[in-house]
C-alpha positions in Angstrom: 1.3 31.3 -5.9 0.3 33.3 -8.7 3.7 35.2 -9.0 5.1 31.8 -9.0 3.1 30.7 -12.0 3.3 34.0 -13.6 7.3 34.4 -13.6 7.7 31.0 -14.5 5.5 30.0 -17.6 7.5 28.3 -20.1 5.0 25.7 -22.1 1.6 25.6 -23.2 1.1 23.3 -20.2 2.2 25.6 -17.8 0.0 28.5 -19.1 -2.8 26.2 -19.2 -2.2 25.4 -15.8 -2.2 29.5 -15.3 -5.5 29.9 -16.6 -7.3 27.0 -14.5 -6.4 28.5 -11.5 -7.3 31.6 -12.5 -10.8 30.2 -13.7 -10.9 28.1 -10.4 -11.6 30.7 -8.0 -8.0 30.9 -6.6 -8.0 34.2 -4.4 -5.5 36.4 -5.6 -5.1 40.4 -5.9 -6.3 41.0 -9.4 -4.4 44.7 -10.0 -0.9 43.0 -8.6 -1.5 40.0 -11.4 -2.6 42.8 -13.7 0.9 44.4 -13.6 3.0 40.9 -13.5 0.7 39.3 -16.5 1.6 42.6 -18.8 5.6 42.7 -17.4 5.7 38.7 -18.7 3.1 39.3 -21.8 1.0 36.6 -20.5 -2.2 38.4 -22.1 -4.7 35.7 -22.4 -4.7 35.8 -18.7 -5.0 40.0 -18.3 -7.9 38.7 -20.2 -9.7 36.3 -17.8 -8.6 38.3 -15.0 -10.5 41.8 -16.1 -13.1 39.7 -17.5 -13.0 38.4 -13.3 -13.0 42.3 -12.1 -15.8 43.1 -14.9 -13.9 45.3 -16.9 -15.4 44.1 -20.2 -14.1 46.7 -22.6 -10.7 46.3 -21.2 -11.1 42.7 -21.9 -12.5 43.2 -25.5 -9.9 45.3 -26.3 -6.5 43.5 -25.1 -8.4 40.5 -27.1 -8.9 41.9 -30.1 -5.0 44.3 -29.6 -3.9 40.4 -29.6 -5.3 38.2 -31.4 -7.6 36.4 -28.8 -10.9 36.3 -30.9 -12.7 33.8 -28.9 -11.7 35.7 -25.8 -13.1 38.8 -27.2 -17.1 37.5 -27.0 
């Protein structure tokens, strides 16, 4: 499901969409979404999904690389 969502996100809706499932607890392995979120430059949810694995720095600094200030706290 998450490929689907990942190779597919046109609108703000749809990403939207992308980020509530990720937020909802949908199971999902983080390192493959890791590599599709980059290869589309869906960052915001690289963000939520280290933030998910506890990789705070890595969060922090995609944020900040990307504009995503209120990610970045």
């Amino acid at each position: 499901m998450i490929f689907f969502y990942a190779t597919t996100v046109r609108t703000k809706e749809q990403k939207e969409e992308l980020m509530e499932l990720i937020k909802g607890g949908l199971y999902f392995d983080e390192d493959f979404a890791l590599r599709l979120f980059k290869r589309h430059g869906l960052h915001e949810a690289q963000i939520l999904v280290y933030g998910n694995m506890g990789l705070y720095r890595e969060a922090v600094n995609l944020a900040l690389d990307n504009g995503q200030y209120a990610l970045a706290k």
